[in-house]
C-alpha positions, 0 to 999 in steps of 0.5 A, spaced: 455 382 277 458 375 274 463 370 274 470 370 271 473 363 274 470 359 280 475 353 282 473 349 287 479 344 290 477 337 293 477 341 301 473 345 300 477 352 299 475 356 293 476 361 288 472 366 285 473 371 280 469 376 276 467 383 274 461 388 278 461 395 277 467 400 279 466 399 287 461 395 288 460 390 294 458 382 293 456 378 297 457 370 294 452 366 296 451 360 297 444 357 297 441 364 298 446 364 305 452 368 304 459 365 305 464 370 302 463 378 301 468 381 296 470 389 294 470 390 286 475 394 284 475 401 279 476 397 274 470 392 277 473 386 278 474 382 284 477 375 288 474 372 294 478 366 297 473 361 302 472 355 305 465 351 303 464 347 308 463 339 306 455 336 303 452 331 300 447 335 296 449 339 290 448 347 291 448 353 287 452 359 288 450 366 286 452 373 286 449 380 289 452 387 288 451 392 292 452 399 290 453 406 293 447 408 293 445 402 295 441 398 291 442 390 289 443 387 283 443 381 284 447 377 278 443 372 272 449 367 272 449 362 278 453 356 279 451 349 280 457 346 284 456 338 286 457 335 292 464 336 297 466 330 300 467 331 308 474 330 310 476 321 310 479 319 316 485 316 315 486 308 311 489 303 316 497 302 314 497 298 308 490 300 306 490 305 299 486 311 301 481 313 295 484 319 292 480 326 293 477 330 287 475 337 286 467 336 285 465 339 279 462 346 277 457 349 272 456 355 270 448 357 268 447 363 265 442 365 261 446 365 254 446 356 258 451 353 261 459 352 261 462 348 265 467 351 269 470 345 272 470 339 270 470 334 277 476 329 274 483 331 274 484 326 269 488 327 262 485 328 257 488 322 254 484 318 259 478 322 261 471 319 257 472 320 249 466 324 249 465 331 254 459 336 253 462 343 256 456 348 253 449 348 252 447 353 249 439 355 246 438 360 240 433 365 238 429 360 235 429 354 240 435 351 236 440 347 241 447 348 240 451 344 244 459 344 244 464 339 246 470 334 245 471 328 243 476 324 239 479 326 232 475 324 226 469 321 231 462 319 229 457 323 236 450 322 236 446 326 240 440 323 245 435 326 248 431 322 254 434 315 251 432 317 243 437 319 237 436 327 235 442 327 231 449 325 229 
């Protein structure tokens, strides 16, 4: 089984889209505890709506399909979802509340890792100059990285505080 979309909204409700095969049962877990279960239709595609409940640490989401015989398949990719903020009490009249953002989601697979959600509602325009939003690793260890930035813009890379290219 795999993931096709995963959004995570500031509350918590999430959705999860992906493919298994024709039929399958999945379980979505959430730190090796289920939260959700899905059917996957003949075409082997399925959804499932949620709540996650608030945490202040990081968690990983993975896949389990059950087949008809049975056996479990438990799938390569996991998500790395970052922690959701519990529910704020209201601001006080005449205070600015903070504004909730969606908590941030990456997808780890074997072939790397893509972001499926970036944690920022921000513009393009506005958001940071420079975004990574896949690692991914060759054959012959070689990293590839792909990204945004602005137009016509130099990048160096840093690994652990050293240059390693630009």
């Amino acid at each position: 089984p795999g993931f096709d979309v995963v959004r995570v909204e500031p509350d918590g409700t999430t959705t999860v889209a992906g493919s298994a095969a024709a039929g399958a049962k999945l379980s979505l877990r959430v730190d090796g505890a289920e939260v959700a279960a899905a059917q996957a239709d003949t075409q082997g595609k399925f959804v499932s709506l949620f709540t996650l409940t608030p945490s202040s640490a990081p968690r990983l989401l993975s896949l389990v399909a059950t087949g008809p015989d049975g056996a479990e398949v438990i799938g390569a990719e996991t998500v790395a979802l970052a922690p959701i903020a519990a529910p704020e009490v209201a601001a006080p009249e005449g205070a600015v509340a903070d504004v909730e953002q969606a908590p941030a989601a990456v997808l780890v697979a074997p072939e790397g890792v893509k972001v499926l959600q970036s944690g920022s509602d921000q513009p393009a325009g506005i958001a940071a100059n420079v975004a990574v939003d896949s690692i991914a690793y060759a054959p012959d260890g070689a990293v590839m990285l792909g990204g945004r930035g602005q137009a016509g813009a130099a990048l160096r890379i840093y690994l652990d505080g050293r240059a390693m290219a630009d």
